[in-house]
C-alpha positions in Angstrom: 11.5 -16.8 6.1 11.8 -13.3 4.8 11.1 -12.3 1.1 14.1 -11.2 -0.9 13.4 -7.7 -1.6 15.5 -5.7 -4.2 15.8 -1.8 -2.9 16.8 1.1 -4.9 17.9 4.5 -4.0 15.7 7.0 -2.9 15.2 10.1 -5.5 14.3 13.7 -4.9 14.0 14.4 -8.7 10.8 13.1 -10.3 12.4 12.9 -13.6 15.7 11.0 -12.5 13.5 8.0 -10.9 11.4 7.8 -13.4 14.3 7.7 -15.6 16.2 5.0 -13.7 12.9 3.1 -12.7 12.1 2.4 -16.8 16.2 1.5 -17.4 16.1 -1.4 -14.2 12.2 -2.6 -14.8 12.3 -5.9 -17.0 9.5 -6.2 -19.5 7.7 -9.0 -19.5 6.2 -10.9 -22.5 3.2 -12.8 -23.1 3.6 -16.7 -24.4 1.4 -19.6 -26.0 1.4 -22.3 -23.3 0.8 -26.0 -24.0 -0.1 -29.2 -22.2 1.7 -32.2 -21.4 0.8 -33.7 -24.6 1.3 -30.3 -27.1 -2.1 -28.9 -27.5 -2.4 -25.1 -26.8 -4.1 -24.2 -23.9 -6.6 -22.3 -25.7 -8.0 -20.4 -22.6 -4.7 -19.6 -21.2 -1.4 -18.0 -22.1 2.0 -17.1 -20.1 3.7 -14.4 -18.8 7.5 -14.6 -19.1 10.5 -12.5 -18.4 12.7 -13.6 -21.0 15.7 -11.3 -19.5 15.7 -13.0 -16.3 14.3 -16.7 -17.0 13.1 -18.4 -20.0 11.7 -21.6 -18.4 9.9 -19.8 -15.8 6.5 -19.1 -17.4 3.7 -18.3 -15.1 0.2 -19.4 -16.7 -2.6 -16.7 -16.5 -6.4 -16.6 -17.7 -6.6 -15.7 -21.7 -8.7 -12.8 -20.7 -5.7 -11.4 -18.1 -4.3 -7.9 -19.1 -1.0 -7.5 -19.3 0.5 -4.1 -18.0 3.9 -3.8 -17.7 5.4 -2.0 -14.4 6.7 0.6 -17.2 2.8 2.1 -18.1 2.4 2.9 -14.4 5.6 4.8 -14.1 4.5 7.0 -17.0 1.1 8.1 -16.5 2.0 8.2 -12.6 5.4 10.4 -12.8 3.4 13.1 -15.5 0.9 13.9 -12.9 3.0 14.8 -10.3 5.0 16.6 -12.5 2.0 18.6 -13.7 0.4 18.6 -10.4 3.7 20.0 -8.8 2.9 17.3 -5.7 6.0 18.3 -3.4 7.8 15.2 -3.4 10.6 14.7 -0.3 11.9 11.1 -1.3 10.9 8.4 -3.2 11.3 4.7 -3.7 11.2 1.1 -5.9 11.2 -2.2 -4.2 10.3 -5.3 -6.1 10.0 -9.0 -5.1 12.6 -11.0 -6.1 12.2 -12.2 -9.6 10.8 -8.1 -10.3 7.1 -9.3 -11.4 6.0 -7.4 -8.3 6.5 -3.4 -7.7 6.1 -1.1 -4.9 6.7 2.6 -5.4 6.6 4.9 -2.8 6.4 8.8 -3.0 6.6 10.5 0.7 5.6 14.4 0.0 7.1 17.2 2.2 3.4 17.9 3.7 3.9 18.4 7.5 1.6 18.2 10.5 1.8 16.9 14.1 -0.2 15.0 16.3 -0.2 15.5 20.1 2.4 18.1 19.7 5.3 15.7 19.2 4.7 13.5 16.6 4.9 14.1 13.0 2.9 13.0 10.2 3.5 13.7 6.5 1.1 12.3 3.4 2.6 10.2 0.8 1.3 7.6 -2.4 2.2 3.7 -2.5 1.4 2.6 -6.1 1.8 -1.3 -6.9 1.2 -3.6 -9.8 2.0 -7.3 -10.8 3.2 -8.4 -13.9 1.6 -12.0 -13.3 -1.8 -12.1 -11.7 0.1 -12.0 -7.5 -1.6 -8.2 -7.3 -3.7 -5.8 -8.5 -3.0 -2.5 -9.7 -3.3 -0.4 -6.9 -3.3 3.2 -5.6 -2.4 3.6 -1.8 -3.0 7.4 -0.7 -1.6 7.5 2.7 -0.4 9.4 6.0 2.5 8.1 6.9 3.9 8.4 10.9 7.1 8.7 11.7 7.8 7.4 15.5 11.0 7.0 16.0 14.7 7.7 14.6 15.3 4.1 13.6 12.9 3.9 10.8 10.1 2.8 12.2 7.0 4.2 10.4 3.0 4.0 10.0 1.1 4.3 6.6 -2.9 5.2 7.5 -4.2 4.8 3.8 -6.9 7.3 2.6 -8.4 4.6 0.7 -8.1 2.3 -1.6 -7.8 2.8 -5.6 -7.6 -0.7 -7.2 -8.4 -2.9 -10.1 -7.8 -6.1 -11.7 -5.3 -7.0 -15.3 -9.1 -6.9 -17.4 -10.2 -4.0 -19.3 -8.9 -0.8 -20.1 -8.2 1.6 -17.7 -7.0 5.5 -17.7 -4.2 5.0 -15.6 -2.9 9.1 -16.0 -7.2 10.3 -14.6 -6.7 7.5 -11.8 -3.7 8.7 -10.7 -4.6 12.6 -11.1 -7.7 11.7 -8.5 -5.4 10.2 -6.4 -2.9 12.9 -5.6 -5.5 15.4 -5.5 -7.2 12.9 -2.7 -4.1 12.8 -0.5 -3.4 16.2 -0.7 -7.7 17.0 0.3 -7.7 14.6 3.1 -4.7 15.0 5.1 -6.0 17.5 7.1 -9.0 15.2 8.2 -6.7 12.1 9.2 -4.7 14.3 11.3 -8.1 15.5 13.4 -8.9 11.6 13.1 -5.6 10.8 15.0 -5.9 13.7 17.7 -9.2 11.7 18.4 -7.1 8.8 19.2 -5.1 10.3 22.0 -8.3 11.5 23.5 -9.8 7.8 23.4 -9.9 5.6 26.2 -11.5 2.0 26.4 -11.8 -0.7 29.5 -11.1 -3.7 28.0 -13.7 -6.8 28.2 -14.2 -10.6 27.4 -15.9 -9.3 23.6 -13.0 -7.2 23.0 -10.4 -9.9 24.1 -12.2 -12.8 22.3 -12.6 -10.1 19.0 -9.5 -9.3 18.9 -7.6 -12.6 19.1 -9.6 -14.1 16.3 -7.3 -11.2 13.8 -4.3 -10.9 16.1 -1.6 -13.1 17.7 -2.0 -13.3 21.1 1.2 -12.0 21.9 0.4 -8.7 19.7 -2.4 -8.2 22.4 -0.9 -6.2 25.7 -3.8 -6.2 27.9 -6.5 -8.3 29.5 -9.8 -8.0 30.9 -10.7 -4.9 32.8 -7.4 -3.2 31.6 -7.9 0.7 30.5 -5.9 1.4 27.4 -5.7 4.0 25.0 -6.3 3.9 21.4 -3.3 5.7 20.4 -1.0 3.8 22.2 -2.6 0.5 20.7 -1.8 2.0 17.9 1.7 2.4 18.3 1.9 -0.5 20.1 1.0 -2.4 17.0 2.6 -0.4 14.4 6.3 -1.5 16.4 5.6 -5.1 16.7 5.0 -4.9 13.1 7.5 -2.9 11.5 10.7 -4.6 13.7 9.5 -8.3 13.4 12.8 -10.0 11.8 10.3 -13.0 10.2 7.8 -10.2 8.3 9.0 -9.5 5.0 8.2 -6.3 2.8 4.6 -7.8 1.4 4.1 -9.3 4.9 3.9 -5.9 6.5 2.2 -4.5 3.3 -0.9 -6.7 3.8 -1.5 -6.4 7.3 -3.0 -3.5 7.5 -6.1 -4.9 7.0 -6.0 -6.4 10.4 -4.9 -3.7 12.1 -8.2 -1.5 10.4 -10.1 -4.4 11.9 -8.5 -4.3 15.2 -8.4 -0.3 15.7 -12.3 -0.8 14.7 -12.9 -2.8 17.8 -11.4 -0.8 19.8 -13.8 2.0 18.3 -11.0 4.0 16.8 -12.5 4.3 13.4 -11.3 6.7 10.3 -13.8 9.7 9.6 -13.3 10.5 6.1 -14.8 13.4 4.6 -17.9 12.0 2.1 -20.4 14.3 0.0 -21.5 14.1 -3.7 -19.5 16.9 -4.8 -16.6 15.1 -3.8 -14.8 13.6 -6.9 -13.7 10.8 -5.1 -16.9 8.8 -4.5 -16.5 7.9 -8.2 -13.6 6.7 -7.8 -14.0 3.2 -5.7 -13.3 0.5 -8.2 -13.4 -2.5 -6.5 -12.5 -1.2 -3.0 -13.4 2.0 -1.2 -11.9 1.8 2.8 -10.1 3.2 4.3 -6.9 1.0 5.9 -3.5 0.5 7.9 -0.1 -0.7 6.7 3.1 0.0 7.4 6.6 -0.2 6.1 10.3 0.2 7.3 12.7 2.1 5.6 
């Protein structure tokens, strides 16, 4: 059964969505929680939305940070303002009861790959307002394949952290942008590579392959010569038009479509050296990964 998803309108002024995003985002409060016989849960407390549901308190860790889908609008939508990142469109979805966000920002930066297909670089940024996801910061390249909305993320890497500590969420994002903007032109040379990679399937691959993938995501058997790129788009369709994948479905499985493209030896080459601001930046994940998304 798919998620209910709640989608707004996409924005090509930075200042309107971030305008429209703080008006529609509910803010969240945190609560004293008790057990069944009235003693406070001293090592707890709840989150609650008291706009959308009063009786619907979710218990979280007394140590849990609470950061409102509001303080990543701000910090985020200053930097690209200051940054002047060319921004084409951009969007909010949120799960259903709005504790979970999803912003995308799809910049105008062009290339193409194989002569036909075009690519363009773009930022995913998510939080949860309950302890369901991290903060995150999702640099990608994002492929368009087809009229119909059909679409490929390649993510950069990944620029995450839990709801403990303090953070500076306006540096973290600044590193981001700049990191999308410095790596595109290495993830277009890593998709050329792609189309220029063929493989003859064996038993290792097969047996690799359907221990992360559903056998009917798998097109080939033993002995069959297939090319990485197609694999890749092979993939990124089954994914993006499957009716029973919801939003978050297709957010998280990137992670085995990295593993599967590894396999197949069609890995990312990232550009890496100390004076590189970026190695500083890992957090609690540094890797580059695959997602997609339809519009």
């Amino acid at each position: 059964m798919n998620e209910i998803i709640l989608e707004y309108d996409d924005y090509s002024s930075p200042e309107q969505f971030r305008r429209d995003v703080t008006e529609r985002l509910p803010v969240f409060e945190e609560v004293p929680i008790y057990d069944s016989n009235g003693n406070l849960l001293k090592n707890h407390k709840g989150i609650v939305c008291r706009k959308l549901d009063d009786n619907n308190i979710i218990p979280v860790s007394k140590g849990y940070k609470l950061i409102q889908h509001k303080e990543i609008v701000e910090p985020l939508f200053k930097n690209l303002v200051e940054m002047k990142y060319p921004i084409e469109k951009m969007r909010l979805t949120t799960t259903y009861n709005q504790s979970s966000m999803f912003i995308d920002i799809l910049s105008s930066l062009t290339e193409k790959v194989n002569d036909q297909e075009i690519i363009k670089s773009g930022i995913r940024i998510t939080n949860s307002t309950i302890g369901k996801m991290k903060v995150m910061g999702l640099p990608y390249v994002l492929r368009v394949l087809c009229s119909n909305g059909m679409v490929h993320q390649s993510m950069v890497f990944q620029n995450k952290f839990r709801h403990y500590g303090n953070y500076d969420l306006k540096s973290r994002f600044k590193d981001m942008i700049s990191a999308v903007v410095e790596f595109f032109p290495s993830i277009i040379k890593n998709y050329d590579t792609w189309v220029n990679t063929d493989i003859i399937i064996n038993p290792y691959v097969l047996n690799e392959l359907e221990k992360i993938i559903p056998k009917k995501y798998i097109p080939f058997t033993d002995g069959d010569s297939i090319n990485c790129w197609d694999f890749f788009n092979h993939m990124t369709k089954l994914n993006t038009h499957d009716e029973k994948r919801g939003f978050q479905t297709k957010h998280i499985f990137h992670n085995k479509i990295e593993r599967a493209m590894k396999i197949l030896g069609g890995k990312f080459v990232i550009p890496n050296s100390p004076d590189r601001p970026y190695n500083n930046i890992r957090s609690e994940s540094h890797r580059p990964i695959d997602t997609f998304f339809t519009k």
